[in-house]
N, CA, C and O atoms as CSV, one atom per row, in Angstrom:
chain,resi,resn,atom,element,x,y,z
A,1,UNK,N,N,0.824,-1.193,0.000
A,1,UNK,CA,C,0.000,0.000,0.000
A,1,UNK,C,C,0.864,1.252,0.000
A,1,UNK,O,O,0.740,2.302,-0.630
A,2,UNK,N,N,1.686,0.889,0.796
A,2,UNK,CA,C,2.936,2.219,0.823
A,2,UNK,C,C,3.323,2.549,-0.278
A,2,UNK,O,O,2.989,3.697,-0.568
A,3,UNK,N,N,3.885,2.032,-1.016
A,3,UNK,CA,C,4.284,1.381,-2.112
A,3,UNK,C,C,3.613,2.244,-3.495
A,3,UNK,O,O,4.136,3.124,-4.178
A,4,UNK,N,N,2.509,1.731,-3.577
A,4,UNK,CA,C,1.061,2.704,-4.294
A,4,UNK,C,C,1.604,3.590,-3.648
A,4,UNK,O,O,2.675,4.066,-4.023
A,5,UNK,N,N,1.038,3.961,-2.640
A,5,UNK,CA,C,0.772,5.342,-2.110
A,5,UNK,C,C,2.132,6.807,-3.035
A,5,UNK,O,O,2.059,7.851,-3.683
A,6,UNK,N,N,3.083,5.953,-2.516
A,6,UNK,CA,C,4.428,6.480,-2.919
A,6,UNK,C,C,4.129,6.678,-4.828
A,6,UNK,O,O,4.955,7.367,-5.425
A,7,UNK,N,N,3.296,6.233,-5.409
A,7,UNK,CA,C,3.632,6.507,-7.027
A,7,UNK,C,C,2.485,7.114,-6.988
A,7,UNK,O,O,1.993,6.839,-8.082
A,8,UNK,N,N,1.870,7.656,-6.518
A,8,UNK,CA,C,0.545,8.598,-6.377
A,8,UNK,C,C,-0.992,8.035,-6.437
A,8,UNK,O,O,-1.879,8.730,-6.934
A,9,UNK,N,N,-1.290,6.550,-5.826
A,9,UNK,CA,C,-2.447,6.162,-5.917
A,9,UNK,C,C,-2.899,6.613,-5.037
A,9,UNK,O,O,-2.408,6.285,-3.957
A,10,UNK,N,N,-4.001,7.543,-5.040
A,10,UNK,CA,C,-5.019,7.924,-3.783
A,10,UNK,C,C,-6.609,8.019,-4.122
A,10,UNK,O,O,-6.647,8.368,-5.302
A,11,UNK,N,N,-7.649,7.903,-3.741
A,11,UNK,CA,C,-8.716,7.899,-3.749
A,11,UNK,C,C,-9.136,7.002,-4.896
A,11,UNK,O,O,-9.991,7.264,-5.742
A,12,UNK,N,N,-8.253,5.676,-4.773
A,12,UNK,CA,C,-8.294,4.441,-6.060
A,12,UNK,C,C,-9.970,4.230,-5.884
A,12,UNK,O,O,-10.586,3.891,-6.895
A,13,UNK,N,N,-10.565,4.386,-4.874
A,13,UNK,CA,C,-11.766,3.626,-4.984
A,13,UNK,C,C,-12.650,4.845,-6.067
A,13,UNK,O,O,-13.879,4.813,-6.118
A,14,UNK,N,N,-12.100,5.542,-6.620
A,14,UNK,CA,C,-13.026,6.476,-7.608
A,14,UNK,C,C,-12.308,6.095,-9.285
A,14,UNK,O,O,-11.207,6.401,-9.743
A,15,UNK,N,N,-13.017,5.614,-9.667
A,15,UNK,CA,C,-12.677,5.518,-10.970
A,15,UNK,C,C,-11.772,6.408,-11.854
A,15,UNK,O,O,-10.870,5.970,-12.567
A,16,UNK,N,N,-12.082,7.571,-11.738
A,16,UNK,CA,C,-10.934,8.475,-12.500
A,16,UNK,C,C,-9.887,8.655,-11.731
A,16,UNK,O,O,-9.019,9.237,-12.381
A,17,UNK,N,N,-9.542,8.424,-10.616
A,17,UNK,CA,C,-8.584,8.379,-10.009
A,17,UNK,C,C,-7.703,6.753,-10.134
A,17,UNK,O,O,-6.480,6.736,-9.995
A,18,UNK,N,N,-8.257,5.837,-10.326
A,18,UNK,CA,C,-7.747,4.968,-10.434
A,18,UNK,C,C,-6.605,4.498,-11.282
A,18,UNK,O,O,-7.108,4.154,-12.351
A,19,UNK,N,N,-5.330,4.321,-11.317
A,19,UNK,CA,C,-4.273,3.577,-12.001
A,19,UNK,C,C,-3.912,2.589,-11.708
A,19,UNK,O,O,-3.260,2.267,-10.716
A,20,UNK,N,N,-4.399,1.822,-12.765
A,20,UNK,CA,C,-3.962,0.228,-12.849
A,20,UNK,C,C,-2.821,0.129,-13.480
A,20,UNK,O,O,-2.532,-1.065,-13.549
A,21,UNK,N,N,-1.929,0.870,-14.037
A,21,UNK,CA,C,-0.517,0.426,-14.077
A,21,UNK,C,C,0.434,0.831,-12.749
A,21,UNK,O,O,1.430,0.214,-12.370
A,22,UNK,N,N,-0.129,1.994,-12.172
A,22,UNK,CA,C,0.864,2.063,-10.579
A,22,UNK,C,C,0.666,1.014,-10.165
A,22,UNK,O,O,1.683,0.342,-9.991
A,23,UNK,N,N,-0.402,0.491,-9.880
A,23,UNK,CA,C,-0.849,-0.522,-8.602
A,23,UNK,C,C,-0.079,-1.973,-9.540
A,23,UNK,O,O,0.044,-3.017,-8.900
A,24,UNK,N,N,0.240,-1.957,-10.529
A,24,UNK,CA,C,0.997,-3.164,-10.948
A,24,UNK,C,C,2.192,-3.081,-11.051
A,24,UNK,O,O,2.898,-4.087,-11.124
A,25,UNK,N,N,2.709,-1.744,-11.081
A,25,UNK,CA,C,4.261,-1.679,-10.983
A,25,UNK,C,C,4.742,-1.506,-9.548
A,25,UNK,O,O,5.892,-1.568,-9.115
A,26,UNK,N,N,3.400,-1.234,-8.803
A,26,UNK,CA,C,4.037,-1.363,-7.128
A,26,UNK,C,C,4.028,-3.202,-6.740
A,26,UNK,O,O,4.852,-3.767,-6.022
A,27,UNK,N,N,3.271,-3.619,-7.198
A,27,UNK,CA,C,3.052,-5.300,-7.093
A,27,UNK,C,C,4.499,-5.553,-7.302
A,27,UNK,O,O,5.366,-6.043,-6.579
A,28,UNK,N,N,4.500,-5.098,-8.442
A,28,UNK,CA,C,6.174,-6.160,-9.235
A,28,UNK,C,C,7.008,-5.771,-8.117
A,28,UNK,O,O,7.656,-6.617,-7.502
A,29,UNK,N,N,7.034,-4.432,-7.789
A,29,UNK,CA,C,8.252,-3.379,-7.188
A,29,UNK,C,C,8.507,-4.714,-5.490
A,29,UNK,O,O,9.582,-5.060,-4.999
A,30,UNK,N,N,7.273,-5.072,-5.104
A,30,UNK,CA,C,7.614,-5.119,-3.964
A,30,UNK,C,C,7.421,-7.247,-4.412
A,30,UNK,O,O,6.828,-7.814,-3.494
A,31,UNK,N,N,7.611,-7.687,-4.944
A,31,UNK,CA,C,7.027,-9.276,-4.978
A,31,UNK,C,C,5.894,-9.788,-4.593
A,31,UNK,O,O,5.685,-10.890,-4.088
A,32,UNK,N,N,4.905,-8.643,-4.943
A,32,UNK,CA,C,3.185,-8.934,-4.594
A,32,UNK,C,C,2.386,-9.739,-5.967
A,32,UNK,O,O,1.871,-9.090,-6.877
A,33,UNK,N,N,2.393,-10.821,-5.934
A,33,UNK,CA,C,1.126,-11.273,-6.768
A,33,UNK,C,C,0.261,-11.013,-6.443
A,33,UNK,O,O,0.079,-11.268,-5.252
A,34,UNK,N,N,-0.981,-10.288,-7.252
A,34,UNK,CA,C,-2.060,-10.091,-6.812
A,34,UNK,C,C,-2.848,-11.285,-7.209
A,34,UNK,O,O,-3.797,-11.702,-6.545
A,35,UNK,N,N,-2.473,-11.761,-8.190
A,35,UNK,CA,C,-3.720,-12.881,-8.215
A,35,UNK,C,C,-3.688,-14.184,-7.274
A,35,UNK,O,O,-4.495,-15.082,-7.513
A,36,UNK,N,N,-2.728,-14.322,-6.150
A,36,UNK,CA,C,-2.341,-14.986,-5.040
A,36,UNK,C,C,-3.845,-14.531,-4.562
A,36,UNK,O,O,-4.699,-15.414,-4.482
A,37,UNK,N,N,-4.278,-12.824,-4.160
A,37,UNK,CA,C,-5.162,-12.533,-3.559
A,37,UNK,C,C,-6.492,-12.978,-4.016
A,37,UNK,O,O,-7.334,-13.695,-3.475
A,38,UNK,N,N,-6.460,-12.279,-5.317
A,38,UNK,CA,C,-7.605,-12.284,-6.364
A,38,UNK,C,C,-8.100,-13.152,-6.773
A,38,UNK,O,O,-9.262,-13.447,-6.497
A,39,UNK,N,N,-7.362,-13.804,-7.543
A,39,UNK,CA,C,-8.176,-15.281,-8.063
A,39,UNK,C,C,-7.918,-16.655,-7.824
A,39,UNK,O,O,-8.440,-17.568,-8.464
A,40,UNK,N,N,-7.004,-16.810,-6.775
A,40,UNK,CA,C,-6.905,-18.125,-6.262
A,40,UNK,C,C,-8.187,-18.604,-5.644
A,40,UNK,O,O,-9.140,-17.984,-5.170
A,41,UNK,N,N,-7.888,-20.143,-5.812
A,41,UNK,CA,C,-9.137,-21.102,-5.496
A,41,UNK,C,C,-8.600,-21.210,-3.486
A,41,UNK,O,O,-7.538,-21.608,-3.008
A,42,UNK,N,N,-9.749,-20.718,-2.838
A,42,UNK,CA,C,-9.085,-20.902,-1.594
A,42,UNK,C,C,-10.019,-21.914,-0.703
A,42,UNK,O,O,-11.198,-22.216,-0.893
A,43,UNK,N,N,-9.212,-22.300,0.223
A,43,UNK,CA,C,-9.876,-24.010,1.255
A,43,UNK,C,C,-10.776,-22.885,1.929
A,43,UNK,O,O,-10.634,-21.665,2.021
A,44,UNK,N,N,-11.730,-23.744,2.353
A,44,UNK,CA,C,-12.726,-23.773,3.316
A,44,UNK,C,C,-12.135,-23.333,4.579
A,44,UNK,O,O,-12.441,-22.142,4.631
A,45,UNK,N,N,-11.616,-23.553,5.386
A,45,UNK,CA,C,-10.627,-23.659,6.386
A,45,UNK,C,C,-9.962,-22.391,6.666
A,45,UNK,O,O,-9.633,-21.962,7.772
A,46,UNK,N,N,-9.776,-21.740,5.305
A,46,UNK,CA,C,-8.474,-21.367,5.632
A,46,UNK,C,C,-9.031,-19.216,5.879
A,46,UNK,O,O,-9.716,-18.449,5.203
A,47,UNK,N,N,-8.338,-19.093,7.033
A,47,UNK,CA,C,-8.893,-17.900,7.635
A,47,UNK,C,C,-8.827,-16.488,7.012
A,47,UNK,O,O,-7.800,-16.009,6.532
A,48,UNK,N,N,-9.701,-16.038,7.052
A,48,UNK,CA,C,-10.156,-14.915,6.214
A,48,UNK,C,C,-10.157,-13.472,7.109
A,48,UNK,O,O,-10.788,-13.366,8.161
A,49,UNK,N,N,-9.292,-12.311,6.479
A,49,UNK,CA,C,-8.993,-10.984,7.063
A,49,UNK,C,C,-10.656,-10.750,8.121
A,49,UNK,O,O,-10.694,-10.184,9.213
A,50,UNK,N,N,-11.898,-11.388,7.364
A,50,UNK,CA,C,-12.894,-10.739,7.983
A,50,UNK,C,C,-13.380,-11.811,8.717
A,50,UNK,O,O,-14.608,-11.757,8.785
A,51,UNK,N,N,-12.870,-12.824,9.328
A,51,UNK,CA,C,-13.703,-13.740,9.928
A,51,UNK,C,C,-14.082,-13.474,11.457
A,51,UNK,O,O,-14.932,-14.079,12.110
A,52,UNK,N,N,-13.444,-12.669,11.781
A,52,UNK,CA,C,-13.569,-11.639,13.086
A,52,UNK,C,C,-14.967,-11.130,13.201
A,52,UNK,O,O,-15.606,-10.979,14.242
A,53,UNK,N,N,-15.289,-10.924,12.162
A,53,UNK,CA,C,-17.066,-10.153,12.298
A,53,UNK,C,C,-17.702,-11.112,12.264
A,53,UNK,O,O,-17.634,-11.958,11.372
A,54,UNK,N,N,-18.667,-11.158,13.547
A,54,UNK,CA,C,-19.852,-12.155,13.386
A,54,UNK,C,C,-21.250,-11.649,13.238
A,54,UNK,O,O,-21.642,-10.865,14.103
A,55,UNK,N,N,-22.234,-12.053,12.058
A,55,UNK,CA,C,-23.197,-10.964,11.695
A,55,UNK,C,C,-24.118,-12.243,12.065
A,55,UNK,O,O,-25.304,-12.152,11.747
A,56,UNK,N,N,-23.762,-13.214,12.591
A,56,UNK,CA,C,-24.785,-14.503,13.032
A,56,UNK,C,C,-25.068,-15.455,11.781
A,56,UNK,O,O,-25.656,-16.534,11.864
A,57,UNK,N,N,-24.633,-14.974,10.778
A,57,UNK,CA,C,-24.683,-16.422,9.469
A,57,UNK,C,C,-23.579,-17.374,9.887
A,57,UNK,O,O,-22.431,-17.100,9.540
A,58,UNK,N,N,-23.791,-18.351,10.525
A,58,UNK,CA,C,-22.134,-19.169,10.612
A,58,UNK,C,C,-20.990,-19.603,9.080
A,58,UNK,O,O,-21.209,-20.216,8.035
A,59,UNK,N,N,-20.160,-19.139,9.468
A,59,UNK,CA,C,-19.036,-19.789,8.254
A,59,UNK,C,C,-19.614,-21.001,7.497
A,59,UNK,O,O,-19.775,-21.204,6.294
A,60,UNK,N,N,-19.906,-21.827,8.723
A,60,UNK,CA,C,-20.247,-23.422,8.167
A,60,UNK,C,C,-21.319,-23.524,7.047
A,60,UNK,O,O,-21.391,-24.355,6.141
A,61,UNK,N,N,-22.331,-22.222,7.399
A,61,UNK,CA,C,-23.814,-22.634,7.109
A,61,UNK,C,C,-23.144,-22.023,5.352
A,61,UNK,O,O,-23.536,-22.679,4.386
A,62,UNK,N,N,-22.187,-20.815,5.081
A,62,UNK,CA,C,-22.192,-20.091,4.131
A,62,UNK,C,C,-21.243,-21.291,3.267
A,62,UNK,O,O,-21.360,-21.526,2.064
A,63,UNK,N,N,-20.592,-21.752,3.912
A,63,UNK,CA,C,-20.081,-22.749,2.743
A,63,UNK,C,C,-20.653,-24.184,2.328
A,63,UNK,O,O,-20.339,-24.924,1.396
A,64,UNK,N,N,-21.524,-24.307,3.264
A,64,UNK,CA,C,-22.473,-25.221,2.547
A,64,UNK,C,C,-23.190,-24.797,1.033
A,64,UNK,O,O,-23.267,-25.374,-0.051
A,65,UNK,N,N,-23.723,-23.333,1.617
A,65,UNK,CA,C,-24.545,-22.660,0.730
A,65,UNK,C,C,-23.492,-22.580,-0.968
A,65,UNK,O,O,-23.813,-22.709,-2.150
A,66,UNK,N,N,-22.314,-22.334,-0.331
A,66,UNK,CA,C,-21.345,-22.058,-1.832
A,66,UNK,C,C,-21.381,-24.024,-2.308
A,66,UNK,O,O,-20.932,-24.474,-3.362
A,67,UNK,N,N,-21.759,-24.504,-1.662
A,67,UNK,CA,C,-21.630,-26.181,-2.114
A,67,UNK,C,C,-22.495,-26.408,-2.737
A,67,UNK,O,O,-22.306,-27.011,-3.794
A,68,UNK,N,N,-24.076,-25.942,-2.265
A,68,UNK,CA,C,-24.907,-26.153,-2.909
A,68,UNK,C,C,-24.994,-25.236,-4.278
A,68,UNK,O,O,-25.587,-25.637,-5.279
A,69,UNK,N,N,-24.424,-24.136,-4.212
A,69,UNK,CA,C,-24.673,-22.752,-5.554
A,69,UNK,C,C,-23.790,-23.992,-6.327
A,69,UNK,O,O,-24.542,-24.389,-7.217
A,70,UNK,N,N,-22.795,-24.609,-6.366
A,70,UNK,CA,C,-21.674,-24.780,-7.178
A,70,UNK,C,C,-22.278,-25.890,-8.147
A,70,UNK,O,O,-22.016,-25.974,-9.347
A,71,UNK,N,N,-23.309,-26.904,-7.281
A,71,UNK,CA,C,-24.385,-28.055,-7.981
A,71,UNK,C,C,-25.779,-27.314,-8.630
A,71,UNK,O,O,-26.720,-28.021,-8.989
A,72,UNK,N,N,-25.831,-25.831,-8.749
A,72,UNK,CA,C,-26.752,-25.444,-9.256
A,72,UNK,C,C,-28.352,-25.903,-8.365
A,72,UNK,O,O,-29.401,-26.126,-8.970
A,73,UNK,N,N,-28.195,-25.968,-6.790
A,73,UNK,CA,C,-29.346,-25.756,-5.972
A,73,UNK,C,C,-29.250,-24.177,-5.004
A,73,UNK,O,O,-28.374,-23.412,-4.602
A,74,UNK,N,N,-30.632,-24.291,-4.964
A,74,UNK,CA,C,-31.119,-23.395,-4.153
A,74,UNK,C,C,-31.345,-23.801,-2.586
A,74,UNK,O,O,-31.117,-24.862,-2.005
A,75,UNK,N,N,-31.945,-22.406,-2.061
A,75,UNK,CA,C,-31.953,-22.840,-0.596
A,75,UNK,C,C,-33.954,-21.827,-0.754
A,75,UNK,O,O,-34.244,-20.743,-1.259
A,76,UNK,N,N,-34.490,-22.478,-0.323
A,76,UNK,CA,C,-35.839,-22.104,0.033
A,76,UNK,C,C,-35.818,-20.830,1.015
A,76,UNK,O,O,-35.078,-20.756,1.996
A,77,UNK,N,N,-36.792,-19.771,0.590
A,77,UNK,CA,C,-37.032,-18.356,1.208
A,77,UNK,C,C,-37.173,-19.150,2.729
A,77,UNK,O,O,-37.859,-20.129,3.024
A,78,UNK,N,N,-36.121,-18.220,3.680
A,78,UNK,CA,C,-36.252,-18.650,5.152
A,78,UNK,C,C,-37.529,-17.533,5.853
A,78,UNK,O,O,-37.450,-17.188,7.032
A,79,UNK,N,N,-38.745,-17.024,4.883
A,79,UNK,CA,C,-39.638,-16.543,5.495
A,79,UNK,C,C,-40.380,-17.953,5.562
A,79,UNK,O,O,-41.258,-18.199,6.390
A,80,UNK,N,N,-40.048,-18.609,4.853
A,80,UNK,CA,C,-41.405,-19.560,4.712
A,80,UNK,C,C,-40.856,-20.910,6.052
A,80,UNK,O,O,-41.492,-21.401,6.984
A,81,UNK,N,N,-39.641,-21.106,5.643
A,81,UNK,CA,C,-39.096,-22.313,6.557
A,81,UNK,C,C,-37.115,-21.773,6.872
A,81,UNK,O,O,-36.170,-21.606,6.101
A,82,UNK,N,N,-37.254,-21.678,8.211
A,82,UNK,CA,C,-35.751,-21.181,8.871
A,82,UNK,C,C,-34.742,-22.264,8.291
A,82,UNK,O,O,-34.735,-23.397,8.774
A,83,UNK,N,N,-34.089,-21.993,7.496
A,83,UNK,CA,C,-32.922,-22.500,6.788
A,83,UNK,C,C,-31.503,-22.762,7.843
A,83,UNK,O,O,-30.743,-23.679,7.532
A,84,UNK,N,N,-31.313,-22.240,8.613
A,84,UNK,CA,C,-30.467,-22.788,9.855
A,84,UNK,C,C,-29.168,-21.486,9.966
A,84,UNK,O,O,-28.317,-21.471,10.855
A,85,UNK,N,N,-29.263,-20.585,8.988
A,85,UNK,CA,C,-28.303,-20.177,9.154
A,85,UNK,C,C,-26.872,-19.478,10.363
A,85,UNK,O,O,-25.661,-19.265,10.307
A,86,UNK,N,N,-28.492,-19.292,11.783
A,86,UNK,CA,C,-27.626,-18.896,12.378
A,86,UNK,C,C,-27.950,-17.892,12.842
A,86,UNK,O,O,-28.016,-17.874,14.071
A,87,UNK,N,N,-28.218,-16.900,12.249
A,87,UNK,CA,C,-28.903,-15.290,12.862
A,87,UNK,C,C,-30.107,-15.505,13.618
A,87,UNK,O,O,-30.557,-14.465,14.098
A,88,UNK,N,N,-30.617,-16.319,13.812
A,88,UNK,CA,C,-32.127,-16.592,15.051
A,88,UNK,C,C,-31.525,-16.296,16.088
A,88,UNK,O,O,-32.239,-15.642,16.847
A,89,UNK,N,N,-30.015,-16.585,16.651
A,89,UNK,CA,C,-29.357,-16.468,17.780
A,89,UNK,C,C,-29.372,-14.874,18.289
A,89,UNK,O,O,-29.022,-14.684,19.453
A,90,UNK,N,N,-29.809,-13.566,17.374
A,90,UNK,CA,C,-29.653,-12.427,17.217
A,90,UNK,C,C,-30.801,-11.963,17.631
A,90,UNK,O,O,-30.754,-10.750,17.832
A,91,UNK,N,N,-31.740,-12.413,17.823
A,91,UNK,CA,C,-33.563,-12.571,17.920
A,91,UNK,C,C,-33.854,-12.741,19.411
A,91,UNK,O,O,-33.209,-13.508,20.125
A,92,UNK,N,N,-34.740,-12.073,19.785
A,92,UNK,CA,C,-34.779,-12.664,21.228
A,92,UNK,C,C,-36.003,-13.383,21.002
A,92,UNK,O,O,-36.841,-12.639,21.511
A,93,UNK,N,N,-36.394,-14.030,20.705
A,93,UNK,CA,C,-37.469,-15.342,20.384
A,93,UNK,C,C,-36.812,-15.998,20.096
A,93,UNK,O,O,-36.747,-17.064,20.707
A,94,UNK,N,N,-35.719,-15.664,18.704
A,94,UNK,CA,C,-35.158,-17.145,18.289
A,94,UNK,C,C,-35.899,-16.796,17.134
A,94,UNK,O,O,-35.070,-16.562,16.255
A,95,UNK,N,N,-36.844,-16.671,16.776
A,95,UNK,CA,C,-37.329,-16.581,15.030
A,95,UNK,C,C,-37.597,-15.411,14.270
A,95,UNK,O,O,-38.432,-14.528,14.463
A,96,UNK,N,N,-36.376,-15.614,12.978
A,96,UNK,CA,C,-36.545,-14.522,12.071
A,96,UNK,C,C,-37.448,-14.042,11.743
A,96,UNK,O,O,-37.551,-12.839,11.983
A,97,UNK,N,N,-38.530,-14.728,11.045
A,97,UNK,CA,C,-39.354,-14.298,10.840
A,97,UNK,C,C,-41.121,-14.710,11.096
A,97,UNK,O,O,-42.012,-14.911,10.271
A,98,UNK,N,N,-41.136,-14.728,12.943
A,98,UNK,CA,C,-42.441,-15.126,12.773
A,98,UNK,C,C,-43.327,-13.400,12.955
A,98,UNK,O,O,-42.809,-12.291,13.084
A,99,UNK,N,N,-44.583,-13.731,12.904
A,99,UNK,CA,C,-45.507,-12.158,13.028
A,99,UNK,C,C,-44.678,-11.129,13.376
A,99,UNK,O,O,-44.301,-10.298,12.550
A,100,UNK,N,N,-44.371,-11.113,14.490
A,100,UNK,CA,C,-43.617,-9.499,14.995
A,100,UNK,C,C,-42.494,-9.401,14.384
A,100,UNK,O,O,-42.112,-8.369,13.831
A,101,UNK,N,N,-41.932,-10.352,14.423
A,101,UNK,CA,C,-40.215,-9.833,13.910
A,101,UNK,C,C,-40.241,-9.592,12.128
A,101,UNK,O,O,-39.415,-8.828,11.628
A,102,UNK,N,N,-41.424,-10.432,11.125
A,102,UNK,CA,C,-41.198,-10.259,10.240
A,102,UNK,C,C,-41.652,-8.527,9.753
A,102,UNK,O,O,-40.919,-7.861,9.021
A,103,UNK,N,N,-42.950,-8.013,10.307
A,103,UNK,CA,C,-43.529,-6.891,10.722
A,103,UNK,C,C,-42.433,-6.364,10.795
A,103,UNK,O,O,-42.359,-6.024,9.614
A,104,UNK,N,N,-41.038,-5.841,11.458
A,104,UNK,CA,C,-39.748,-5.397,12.402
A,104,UNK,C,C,-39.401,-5.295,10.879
A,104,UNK,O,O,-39.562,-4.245,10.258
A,105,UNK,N,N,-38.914,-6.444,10.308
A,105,UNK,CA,C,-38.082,-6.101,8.898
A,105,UNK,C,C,-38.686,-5.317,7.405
A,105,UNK,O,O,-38.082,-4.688,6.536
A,106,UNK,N,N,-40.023,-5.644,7.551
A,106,UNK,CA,C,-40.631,-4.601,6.407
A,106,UNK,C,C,-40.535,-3.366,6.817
A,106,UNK,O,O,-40.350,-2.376,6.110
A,107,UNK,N,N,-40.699,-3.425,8.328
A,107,UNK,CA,C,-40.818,-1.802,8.737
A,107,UNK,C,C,-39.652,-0.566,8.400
A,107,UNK,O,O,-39.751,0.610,8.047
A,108,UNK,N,N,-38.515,-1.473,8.702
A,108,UNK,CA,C,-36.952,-1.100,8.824
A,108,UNK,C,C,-37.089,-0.916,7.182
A,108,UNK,O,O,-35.976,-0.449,6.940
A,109,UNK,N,N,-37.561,-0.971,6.298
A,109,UNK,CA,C,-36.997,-1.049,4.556
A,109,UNK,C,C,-36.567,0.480,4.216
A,109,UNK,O,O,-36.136,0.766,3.099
């Protein structure tokens, strides 16, 4: 990042500001593959900068879900039937969406 910073990348997240040849000549400059980051196939397992945040979907439940996307299934609307993910724990009933709490989430739109 220093690196960038030093050949003048700043406010990259705006499109006209963006240079994609700095940010590749700082890669080379320093022995950064980016596609190590970018497009590698990565394990299940293996720990992620954001796994620190818990928003109540468990890891487990989301890589099932990428197991099932990958066989071309779905997972059924959890208004109709609680899919397990995990966030009920966030609920003080325990259910996403029965009468009151579903009421709670249209309201919030």
């Amino acid at each position: 990042l220093i690196k960038a910073y030093e050949k003048g990348c700043k406010f990259d997240g705006w499109r006209e500001y963006f240079d994609y040849d700095k940010w590749m000549e700082a890669f080379k400059e320093c022995n950064v593959d980016p596609s190590f980051y970018a497009n590698r196939k990565r394990e299940y397992d293996e720990v992620l900068p954001w796994d620190f945040i818990d928003i109540g979907v468990s890891k487990r439940y989301l890589v099932n879900e990428r197991e099932k996307a990958s066989r071309g299934e779905t997972t059924p609307d959890c208004r109709i039937k609680c899919t397990g993910c995990g966030i009920a724990k966030f609920i003080e009933d325990g259910e996403c969406f029965n009468g009151a709490n579903f009421s709670k989430v249209h309201e919030n739109k």
